[in-house]
Backbone as JSON Lines, residues from 0, in Angstrom:
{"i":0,"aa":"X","n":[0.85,-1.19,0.0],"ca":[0.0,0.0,0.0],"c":[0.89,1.25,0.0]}
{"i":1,"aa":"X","n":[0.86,1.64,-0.99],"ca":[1.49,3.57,-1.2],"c":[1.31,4.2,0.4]}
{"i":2,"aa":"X","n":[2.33,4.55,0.63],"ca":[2.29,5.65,2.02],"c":[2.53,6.97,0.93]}
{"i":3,"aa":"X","n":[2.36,8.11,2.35],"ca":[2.58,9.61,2.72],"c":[3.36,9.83,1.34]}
{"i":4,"aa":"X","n":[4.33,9.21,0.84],"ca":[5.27,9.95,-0.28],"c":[4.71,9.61,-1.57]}
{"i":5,"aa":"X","n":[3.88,9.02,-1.53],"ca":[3.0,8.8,-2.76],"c":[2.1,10.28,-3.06]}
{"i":6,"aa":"X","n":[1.85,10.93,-2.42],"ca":[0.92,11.71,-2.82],"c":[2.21,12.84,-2.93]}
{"i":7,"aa":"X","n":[2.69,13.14,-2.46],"ca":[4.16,13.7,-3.14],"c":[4.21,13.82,-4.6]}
{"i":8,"aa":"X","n":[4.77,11.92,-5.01],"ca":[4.95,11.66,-6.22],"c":[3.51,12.34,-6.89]}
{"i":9,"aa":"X","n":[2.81,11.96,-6.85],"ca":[1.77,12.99,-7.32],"c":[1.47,13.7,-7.99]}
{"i":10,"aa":"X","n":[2.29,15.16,-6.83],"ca":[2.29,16.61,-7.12],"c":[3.09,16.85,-7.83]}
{"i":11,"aa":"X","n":[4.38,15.86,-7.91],"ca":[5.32,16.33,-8.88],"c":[5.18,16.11,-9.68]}
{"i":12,"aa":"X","n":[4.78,14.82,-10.42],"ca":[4.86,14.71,-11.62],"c":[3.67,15.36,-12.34]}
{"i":13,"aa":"X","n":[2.53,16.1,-11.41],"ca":[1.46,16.86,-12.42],"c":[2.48,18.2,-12.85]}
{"i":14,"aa":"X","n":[3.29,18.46,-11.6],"ca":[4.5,19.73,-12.19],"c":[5.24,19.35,-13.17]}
{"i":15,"aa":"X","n":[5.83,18.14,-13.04],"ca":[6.44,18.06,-14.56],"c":[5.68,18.01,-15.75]}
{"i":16,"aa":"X","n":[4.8,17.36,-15.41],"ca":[4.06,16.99,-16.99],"c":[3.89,18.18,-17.16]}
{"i":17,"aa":"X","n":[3.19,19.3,-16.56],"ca":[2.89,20.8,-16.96],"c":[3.81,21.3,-17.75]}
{"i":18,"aa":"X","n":[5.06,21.05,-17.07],"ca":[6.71,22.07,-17.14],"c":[6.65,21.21,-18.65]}
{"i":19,"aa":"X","n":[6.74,19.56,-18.82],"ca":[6.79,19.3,-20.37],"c":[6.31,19.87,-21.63]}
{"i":20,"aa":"X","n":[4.91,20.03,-20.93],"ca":[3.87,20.81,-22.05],"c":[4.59,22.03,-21.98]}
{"i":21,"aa":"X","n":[4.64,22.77,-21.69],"ca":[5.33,23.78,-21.82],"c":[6.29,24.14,-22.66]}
{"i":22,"aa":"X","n":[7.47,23.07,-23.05],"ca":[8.23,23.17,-24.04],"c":[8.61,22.12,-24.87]}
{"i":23,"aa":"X","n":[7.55,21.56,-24.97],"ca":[7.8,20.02,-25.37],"c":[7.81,20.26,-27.61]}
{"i":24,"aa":"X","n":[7.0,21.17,-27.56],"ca":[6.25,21.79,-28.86],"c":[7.36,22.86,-29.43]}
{"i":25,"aa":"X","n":[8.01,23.35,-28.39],"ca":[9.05,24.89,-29.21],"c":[9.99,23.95,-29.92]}
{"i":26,"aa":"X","n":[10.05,25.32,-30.91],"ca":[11.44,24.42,-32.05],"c":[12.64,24.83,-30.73]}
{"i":27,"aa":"X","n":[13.67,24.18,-31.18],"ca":[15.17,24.37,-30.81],"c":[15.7,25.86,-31.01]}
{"i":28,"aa":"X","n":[15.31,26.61,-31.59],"ca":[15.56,27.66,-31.55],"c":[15.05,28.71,-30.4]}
{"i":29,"aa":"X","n":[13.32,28.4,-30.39],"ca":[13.09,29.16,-29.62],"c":[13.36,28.97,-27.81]}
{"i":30,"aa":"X","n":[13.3,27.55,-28.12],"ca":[13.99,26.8,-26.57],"c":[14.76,27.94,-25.75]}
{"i":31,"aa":"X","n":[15.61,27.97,-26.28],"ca":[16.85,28.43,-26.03],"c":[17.18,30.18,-26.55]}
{"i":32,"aa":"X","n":[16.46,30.56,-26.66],"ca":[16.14,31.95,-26.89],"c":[15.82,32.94,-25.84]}
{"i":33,"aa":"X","n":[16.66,33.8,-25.48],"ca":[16.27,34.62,-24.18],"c":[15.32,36.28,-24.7]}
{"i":34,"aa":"X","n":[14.82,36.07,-23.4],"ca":[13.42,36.83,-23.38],"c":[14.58,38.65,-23.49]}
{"i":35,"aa":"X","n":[13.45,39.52,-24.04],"ca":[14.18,40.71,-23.87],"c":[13.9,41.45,-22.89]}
{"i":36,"aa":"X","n":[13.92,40.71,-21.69],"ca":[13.48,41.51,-20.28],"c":[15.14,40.87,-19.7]}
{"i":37,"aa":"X","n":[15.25,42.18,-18.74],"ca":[16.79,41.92,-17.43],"c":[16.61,40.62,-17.12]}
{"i":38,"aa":"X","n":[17.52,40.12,-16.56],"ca":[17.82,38.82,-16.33],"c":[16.89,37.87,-16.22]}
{"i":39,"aa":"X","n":[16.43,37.2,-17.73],"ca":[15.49,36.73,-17.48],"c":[16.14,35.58,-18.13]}
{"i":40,"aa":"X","n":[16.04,34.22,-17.91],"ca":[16.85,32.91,-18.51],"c":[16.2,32.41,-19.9]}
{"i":41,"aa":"X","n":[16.72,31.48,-20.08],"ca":[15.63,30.99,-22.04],"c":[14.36,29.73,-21.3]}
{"i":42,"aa":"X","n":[14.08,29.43,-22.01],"ca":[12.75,27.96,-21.39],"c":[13.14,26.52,-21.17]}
{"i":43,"aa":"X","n":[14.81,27.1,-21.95],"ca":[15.56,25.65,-21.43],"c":[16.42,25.44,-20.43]}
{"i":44,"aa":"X","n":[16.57,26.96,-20.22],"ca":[17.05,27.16,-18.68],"c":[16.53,26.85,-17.62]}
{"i":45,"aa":"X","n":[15.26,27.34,-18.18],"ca":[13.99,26.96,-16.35],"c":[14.3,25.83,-16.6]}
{"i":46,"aa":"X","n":[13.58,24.86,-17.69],"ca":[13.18,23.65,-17.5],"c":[14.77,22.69,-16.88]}
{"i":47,"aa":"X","n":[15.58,22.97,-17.37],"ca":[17.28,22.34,-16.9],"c":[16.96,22.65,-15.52]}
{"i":48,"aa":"X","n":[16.93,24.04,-15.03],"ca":[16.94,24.02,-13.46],"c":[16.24,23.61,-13.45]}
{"i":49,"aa":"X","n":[14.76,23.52,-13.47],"ca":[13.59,22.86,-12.58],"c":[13.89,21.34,-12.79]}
{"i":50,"aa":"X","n":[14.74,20.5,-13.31],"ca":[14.4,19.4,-13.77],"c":[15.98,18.7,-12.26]}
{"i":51,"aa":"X","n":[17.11,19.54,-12.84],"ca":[18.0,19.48,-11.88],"c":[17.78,19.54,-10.39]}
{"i":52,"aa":"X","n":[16.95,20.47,-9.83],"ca":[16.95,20.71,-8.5],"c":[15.92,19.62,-8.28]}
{"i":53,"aa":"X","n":[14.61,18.92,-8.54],"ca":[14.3,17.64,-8.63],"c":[14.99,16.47,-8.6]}
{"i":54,"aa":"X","n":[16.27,16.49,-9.64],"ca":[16.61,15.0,-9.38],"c":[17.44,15.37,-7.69]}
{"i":55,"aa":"X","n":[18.44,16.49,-7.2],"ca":[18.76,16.7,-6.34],"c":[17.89,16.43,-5.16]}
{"i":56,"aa":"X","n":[16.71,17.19,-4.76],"ca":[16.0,17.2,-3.64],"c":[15.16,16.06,-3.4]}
{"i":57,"aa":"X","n":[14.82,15.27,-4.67],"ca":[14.16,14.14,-4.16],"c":[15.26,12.57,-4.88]}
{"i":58,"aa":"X","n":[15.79,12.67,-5.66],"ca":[16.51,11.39,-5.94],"c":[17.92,11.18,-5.12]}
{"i":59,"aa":"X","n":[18.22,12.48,-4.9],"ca":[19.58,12.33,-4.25],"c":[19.23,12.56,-2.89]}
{"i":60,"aa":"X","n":[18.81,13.35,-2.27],"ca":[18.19,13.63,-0.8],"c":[17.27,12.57,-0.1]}
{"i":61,"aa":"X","n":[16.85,11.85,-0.74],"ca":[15.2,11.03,-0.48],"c":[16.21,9.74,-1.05]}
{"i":62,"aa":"X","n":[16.25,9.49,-2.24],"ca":[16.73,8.21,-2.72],"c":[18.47,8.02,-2.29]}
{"i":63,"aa":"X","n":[19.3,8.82,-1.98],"ca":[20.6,8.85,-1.88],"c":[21.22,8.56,-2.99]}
{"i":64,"aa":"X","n":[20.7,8.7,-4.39],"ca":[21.96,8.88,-5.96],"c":[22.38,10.05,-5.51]}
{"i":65,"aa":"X","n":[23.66,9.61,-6.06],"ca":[24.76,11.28,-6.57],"c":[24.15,11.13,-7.92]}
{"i":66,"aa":"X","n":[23.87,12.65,-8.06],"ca":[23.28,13.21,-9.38],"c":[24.09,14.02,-9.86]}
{"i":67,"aa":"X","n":[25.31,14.25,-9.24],"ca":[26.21,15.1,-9.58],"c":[25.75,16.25,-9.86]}
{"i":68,"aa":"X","n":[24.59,17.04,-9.65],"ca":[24.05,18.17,-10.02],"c":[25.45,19.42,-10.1]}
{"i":69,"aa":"X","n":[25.34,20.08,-11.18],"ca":[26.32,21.11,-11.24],"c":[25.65,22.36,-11.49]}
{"i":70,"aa":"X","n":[25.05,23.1,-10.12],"ca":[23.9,24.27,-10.2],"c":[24.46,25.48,-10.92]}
{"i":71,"aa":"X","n":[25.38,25.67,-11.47],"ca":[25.93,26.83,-11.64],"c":[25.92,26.63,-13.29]}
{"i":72,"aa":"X","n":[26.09,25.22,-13.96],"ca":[25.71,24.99,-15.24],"c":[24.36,25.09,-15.68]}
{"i":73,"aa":"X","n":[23.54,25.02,-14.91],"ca":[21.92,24.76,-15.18],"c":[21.28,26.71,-16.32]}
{"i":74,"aa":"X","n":[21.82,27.0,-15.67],"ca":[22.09,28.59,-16.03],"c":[22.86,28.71,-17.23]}
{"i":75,"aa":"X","n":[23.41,27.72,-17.64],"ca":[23.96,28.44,-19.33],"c":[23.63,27.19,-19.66]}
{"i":76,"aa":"X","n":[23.13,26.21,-19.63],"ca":[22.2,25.55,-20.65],"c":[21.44,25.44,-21.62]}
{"i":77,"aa":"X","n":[22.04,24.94,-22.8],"ca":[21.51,24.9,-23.99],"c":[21.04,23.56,-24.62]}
{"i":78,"aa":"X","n":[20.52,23.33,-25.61],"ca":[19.98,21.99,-25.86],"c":[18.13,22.21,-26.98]}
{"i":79,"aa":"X","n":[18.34,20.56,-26.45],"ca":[16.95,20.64,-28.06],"c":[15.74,20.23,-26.43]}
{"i":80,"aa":"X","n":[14.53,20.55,-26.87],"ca":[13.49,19.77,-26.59],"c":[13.39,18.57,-26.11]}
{"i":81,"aa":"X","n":[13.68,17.85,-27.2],"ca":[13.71,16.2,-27.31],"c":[14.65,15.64,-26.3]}
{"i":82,"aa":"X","n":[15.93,16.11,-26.3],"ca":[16.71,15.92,-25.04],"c":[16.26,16.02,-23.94]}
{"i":83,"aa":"X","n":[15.91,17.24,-23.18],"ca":[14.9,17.71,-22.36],"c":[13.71,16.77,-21.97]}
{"i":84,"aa":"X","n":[12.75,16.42,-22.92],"ca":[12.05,15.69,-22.63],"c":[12.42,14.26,-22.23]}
{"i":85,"aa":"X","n":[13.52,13.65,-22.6],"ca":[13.88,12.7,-22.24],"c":[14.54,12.34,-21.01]}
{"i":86,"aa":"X","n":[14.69,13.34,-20.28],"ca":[15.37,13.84,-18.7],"c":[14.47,13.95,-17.83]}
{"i":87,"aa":"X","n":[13.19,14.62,-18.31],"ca":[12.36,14.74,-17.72],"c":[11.52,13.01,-17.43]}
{"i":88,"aa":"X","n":[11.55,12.18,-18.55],"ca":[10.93,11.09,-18.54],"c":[11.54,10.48,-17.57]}
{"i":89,"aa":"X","n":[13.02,10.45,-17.81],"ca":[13.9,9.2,-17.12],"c":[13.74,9.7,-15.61]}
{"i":90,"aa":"X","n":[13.49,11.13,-15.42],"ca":[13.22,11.32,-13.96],"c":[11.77,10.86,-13.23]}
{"i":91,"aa":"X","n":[10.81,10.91,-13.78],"ca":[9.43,10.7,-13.32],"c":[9.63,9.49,-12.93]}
{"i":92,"aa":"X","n":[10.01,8.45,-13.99],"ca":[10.22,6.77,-13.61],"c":[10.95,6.41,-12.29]}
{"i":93,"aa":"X","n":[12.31,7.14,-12.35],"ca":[13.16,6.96,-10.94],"c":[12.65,7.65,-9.86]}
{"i":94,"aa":"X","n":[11.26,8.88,-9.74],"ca":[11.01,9.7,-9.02],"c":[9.53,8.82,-8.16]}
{"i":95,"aa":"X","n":[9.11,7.82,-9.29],"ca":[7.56,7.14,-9.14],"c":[8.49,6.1,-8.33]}
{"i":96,"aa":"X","n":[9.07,5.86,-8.8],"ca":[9.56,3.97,-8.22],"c":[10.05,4.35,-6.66]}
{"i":97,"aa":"X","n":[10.7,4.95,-6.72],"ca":[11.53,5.43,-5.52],"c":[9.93,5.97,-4.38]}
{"i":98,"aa":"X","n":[9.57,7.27,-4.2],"ca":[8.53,7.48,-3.17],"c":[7.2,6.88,-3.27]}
{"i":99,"aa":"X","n":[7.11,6.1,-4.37],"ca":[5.91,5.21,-4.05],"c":[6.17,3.91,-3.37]}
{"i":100,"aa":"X","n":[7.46,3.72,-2.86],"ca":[7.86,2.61,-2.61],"c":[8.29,3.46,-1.08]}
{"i":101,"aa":"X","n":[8.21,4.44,-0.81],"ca":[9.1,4.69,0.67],"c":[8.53,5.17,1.92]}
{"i":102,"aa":"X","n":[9.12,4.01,2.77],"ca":[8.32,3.97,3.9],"c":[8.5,5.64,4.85]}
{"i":103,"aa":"X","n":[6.77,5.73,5.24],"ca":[6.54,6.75,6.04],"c":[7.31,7.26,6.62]}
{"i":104,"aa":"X","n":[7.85,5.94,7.43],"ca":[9.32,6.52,8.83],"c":[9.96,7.44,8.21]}
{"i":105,"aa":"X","n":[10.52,7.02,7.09],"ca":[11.59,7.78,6.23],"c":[11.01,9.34,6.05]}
{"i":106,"aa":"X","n":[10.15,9.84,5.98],"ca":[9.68,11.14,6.15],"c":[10.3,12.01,7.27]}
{"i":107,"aa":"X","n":[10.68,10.99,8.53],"ca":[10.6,11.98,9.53],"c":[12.81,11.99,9.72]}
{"i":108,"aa":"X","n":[13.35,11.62,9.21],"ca":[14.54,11.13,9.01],"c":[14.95,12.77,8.63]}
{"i":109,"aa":"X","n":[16.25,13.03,9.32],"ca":[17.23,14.5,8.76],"c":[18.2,14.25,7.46]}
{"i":110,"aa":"X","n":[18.3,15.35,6.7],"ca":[18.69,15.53,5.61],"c":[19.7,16.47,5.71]}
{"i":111,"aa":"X","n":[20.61,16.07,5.09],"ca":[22.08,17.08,5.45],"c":[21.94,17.92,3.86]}
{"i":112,"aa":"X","n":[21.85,18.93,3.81],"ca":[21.36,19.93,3.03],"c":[22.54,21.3,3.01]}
{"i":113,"aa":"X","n":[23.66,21.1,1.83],"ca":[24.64,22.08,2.06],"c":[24.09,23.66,2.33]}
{"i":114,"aa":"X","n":[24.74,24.53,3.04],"ca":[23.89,25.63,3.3],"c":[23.36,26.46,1.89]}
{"i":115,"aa":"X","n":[24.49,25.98,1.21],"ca":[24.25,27.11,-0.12],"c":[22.65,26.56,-0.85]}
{"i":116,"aa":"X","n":[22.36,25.44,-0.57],"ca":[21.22,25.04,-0.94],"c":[19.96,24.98,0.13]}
{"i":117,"aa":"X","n":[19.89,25.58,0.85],"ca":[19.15,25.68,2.31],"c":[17.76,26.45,2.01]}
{"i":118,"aa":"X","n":[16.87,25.88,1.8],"ca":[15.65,26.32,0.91],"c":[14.81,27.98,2.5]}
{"i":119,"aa":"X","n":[15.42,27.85,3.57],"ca":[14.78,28.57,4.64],"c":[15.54,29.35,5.35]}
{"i":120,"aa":"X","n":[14.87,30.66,5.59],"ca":[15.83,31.35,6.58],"c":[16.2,30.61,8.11]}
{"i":121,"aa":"X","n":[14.67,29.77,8.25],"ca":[15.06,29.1,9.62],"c":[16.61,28.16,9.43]}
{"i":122,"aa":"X","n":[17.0,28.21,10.85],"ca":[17.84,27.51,10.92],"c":[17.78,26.27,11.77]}
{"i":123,"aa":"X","n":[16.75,25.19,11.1],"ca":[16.39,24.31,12.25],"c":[16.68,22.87,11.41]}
{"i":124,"aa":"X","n":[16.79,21.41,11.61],"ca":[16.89,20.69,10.88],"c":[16.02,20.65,10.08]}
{"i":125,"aa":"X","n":[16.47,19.65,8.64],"ca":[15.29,19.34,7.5],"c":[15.34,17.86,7.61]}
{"i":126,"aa":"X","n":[13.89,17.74,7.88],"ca":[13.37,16.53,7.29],"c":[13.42,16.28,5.82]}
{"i":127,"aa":"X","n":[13.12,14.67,5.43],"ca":[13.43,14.23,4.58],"c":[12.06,14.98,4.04]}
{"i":128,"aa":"X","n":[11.04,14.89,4.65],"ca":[9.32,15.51,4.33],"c":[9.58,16.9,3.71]}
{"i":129,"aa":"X","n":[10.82,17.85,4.79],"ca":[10.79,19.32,4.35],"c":[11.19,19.51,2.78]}
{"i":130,"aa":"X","n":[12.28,18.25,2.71],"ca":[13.26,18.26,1.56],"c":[12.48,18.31,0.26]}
{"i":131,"aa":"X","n":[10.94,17.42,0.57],"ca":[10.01,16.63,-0.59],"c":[8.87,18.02,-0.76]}
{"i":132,"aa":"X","n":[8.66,18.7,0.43],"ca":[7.67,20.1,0.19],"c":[8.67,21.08,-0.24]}
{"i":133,"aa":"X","n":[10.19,21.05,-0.52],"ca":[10.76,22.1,-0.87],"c":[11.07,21.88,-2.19]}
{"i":134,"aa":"X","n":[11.03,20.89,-2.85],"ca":[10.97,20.22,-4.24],"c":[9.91,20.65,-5.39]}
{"i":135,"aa":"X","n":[8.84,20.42,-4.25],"ca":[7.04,20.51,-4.89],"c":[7.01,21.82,-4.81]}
{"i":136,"aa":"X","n":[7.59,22.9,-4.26],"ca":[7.62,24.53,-3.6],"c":[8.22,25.01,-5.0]}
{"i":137,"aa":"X","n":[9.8,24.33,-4.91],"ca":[10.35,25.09,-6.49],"c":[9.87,24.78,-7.77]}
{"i":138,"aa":"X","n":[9.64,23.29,-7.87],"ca":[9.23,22.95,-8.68],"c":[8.15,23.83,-9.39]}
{"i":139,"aa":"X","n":[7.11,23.93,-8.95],"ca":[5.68,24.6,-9.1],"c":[6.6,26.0,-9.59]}
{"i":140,"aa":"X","n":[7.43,26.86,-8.54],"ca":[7.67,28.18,-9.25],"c":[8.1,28.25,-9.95]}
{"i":141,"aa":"X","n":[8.97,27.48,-10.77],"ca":[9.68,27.29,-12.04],"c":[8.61,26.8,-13.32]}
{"i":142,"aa":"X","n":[7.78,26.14,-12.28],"ca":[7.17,25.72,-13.73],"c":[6.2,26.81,-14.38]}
{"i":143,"aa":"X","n":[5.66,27.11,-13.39],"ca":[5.31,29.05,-13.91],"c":[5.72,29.72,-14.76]}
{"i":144,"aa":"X","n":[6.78,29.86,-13.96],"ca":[8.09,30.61,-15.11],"c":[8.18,30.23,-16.8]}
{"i":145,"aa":"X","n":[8.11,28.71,-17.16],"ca":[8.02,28.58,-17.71],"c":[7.01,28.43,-18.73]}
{"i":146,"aa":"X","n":[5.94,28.63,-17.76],"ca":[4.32,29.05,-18.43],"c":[4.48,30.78,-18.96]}
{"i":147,"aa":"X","n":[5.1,31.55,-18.19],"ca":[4.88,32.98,-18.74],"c":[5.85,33.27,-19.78]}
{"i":148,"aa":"X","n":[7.3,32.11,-19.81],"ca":[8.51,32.44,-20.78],"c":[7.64,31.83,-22.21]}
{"i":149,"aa":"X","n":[6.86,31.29,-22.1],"ca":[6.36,30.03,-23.49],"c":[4.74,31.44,-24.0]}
{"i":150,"aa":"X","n":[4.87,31.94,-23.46],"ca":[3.47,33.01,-23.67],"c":[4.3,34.11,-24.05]}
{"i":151,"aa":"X","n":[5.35,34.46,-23.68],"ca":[6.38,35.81,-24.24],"c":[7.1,35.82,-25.33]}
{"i":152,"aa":"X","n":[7.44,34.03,-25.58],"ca":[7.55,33.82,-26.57],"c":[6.85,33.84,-28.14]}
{"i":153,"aa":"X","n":[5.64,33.74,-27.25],"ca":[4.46,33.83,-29.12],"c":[3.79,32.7,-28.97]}
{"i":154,"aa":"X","n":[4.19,31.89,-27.88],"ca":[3.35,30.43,-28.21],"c":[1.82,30.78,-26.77]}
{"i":155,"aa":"X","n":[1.24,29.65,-28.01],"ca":[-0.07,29.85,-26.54],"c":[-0.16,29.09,-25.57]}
{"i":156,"aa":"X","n":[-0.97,29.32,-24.82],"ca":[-0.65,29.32,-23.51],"c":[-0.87,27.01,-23.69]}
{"i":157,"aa":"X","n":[-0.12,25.71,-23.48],"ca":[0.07,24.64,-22.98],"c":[-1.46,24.33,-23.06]}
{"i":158,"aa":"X","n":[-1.84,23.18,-24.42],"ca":[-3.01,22.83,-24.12],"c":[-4.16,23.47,-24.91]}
{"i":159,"aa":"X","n":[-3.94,25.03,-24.94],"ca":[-5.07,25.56,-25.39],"c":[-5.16,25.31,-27.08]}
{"i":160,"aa":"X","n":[-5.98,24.95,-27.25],"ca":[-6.6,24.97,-28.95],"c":[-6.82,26.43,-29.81]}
């Protein structure tokens, strides 16, 4: 029987699938095309970060893989769609198998969380739980992001006919 991290898995993957639609359709060009507003990243930027800080906070934090995440690359990332989408796939599978399979206890378990990645001003321990609501927290704002970068672009809005 699915525990507590099942409904997790859930939330995320309705965020990814969203974040997919989102750029699943742009050519390669526009992917990777930055908006003409101040520091604003391309749609393959969000989606690289949003896809990166996921496998981090829940495959490596929750599951214990080194994902080798390199946060400072996620930000000059370039690439096609199709790639993209295929990162995104291979993550949902390792993201479903893993917290639909993990026991409750494991929720309440501490997470060593380098400071530079410390999602709170508090300074109190993180649960493995905080680690999985701070996942579903960015996740969701990124995927936004990438709802308003895919509408600035010219495309309509994911879905609509």
């Amino acid at each position: 029987m699915p525990g507590e991290a099942s409904h997790f898995a859930v939330v995320l993957e309705r965020i990814a699938r969203n974040a997919l639609a989102q750029f699943r359709d742009m050519s390669d060009v526009d992917i990777n095309s930055p908006l003409e507003l101040p520091e604003s990243n391309t749609a393959f930027v969000l989606a690289t970060h949003l896809i990166g800080s996921a496998e981090y906070w829940v495959l490596e934090l929750a599951g214990g893989r080194d994902v080798q995440r390199d946060r400072p690359s996620e930000f000059r990332a370039t690439g096609t769609a199709t790639e993209l989408g295929a990162r995104y796939e291979r993550w949902l599978a390792a993201m479903q198998e893993l917290l639909y399979t993990l026991p409750d206890e494991r929720l309440d378990q501490l997470v060593s969380v380098p400071a530079s990645y410390h999602p709170t001003l508090v300074e109190e321990p993180m649960t493995l739980r905080d680690a999985l609501l701070h996942a579903i927290e960015h996740c969701a704002l990124h995927q936004g992001h990438l709802e308003l970068t895919r509408q600035l672009l010219g495309y309509s809005p994911a879905g609509a006919q």
